[in-house]
N, C-alpha and C positions, 0 to 999 in steps of 0.2 A: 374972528378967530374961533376953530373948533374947540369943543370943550373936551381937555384930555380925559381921561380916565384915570379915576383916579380916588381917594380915600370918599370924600365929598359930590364927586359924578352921582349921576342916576345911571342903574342900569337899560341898556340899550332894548327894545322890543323884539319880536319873534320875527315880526316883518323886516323891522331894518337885518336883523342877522339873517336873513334870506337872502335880501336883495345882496347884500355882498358878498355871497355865496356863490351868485350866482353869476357877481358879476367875476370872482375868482375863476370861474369857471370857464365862463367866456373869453379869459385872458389867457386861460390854458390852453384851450383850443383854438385860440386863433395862431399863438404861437406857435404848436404843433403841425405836423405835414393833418389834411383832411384823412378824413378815412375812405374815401373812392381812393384816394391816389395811395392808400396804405395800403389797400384792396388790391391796387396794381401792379405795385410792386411786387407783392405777397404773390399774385398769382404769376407775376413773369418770373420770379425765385424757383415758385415752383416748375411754371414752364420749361424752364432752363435744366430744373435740377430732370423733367421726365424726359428733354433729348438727350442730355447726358445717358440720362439709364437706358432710351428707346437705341441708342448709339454702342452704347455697350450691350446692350441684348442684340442690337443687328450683329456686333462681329463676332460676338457667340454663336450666333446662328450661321455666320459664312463659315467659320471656324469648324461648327459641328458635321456643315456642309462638305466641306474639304475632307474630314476626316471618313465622311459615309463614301465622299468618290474616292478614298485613297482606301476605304475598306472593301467598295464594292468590286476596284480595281485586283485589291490582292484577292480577293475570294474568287475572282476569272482568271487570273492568275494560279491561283491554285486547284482550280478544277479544269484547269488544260492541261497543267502537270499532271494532275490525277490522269486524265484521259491519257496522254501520253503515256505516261506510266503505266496502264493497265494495257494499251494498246502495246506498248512492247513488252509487258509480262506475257500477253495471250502470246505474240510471235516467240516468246523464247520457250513457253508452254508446249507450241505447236512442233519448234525444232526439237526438244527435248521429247517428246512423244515418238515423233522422226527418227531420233536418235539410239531411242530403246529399241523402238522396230526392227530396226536395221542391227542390231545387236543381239536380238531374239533370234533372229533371221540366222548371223553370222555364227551363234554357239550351235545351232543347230547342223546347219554346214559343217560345222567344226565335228558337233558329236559325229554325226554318219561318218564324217574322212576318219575321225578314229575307231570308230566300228568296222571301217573298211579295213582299216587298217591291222586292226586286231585280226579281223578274218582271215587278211594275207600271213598276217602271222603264222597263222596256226596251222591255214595250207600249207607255208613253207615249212613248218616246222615238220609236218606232215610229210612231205617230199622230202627232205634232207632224211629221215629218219628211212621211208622206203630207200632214197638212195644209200644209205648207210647199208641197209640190208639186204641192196641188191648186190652191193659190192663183196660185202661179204661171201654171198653165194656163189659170187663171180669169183672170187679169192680159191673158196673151196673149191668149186669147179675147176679152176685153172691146175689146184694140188691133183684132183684127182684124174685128171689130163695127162699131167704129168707122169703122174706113178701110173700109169696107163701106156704111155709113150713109152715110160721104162720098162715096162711089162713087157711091153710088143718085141721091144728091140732086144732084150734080153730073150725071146722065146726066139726072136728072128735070128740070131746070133746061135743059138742051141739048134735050130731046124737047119739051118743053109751054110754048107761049109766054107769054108775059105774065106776068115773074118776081112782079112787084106782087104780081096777083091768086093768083101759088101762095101768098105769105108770109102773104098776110092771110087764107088756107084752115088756114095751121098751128096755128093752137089750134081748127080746127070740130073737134066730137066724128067719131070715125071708128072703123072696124071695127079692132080691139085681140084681141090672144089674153092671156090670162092664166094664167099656171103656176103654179099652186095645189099648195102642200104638203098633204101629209095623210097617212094610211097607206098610201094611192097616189096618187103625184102625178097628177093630171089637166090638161087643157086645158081653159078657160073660156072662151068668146066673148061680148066685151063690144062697148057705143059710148061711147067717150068721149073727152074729149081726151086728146093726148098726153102719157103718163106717163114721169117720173123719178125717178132712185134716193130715196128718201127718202121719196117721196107716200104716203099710205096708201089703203089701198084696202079696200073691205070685196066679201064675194063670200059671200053665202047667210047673212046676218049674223053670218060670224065677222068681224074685223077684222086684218086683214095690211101690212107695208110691204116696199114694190119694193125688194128689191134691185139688181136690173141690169135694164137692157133690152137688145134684139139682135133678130135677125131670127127669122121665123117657124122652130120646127125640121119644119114639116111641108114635105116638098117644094112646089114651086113655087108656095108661098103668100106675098103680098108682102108681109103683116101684119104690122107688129110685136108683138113679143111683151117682156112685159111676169113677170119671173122675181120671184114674193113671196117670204115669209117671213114664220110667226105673229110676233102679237103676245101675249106671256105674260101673263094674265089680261085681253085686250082685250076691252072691254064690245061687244056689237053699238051701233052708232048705228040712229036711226030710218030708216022707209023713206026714199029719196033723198036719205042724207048722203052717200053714197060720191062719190069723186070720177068 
């Protein structure tokens, strides 16, 4: 029987308290997993935990992948649109350029037709004003034709007796001058009766109406004269329609 410990025991030596130190020891570690195989585990823990992370860094990496070809995609995407977009800015650039051209072109056309235009003005204005003042002259002219007419017939009435027999001579045919239009105006010596404004006259079968009458313009001729003006598509009449 071991001797307990106790009031009376001796105590035990530095060797015996080793050896059962050591054999506590040995009881520990035999019971415990070895430390290779704690080694193993430890390193497949870790194994495990770097595919886990090498696995999550891969799909980071496809992830980042996807996002560089959905970036590199929109960036070719948007520099086609660029292109295209500058490619129909130049053509609207070009039509607009066209545009003004053709605009520069057309105010200038425009200014000439109204500088032309102005010009006719001014000519016409020009012409109506001479015509205003030929008519004028023509007006006077006609009064003092008149009071000229009166003049004559009044001295012819004083010089030749037998007023009757002058009045019943005023419609005989008598020697007439006729101032015929044409590319030169000419003098025509006719017989006929007495012509006024309005009568038509025909002279080498064109057909013409009197304007005015008035005295002869050849010096000291006492004929009247008798001033036409064509008639625009006037047919000839047969021989001896003229008046």
């Amino acid at each position: 029987m071991e001797p307990q410990p106790g009031a009376g025991a001796e105590p035990r030596s530095e060797e015996e308290r080793g050896h059962g130190l050591s054999g506590f020891l040995r009881k520990l570690l035999v019971r415990g997993p070895a430390p290779e195989e704690r080694l193993v585990r430890l390193l497949e823990a870790r194994r495990r935990e770097l595919e886990e992370h090498a696995a999550r860094f891969a799909g980071k990496v496809e992830e980042l992948e996807r996002r560089e070809q959905l970036l590199r995609d929109s960036r070719l995407s948007v520099e086609r649109l660029l292109r295209l977009g500058s490619a129909d800015l130049e053509e609207r650039e070009l039509e607009l350029t066209q545009l003004i051209a053709e605009l520069t072109e057309r105010e200038a056309a425009l200014r000439a037709q109204e500088a032309e235009l102005a010009r006719r003005r001014a000519e016409l204005g020009a012409v109506e004003l001479r015509r205003a003042a030929l008519e004028r002259r023509e007006q006077a002219l006609e009064r003092r034709e008149a009071e000229l007419a009166t003049r004559e017939a009044e001295l012819a009435a004083r010089a030749t007796p037998g007023r009757a027999s002058v009045a019943a001579d005023a419609s005989a045919p008598a020697p007439v001058l006729l101032f015929v239009p044409g590319e030169r105006y000419r003098l025509v010596e006719a017989v006929q009766p007495p012509l006024s404004p309005g009568d038509a006259v025909e002279v080498e079968g064109a057909r013409y109406v009197v304007a005015r009458t008035g005295p002869s313009p050849l010096p000291g001729d006492a004929r009247r004269c008798a001033y036409l003006v064509g008639v625009p598509g006037g047919a000839a009449s047969p021989p001896g329609g003229s008046r």
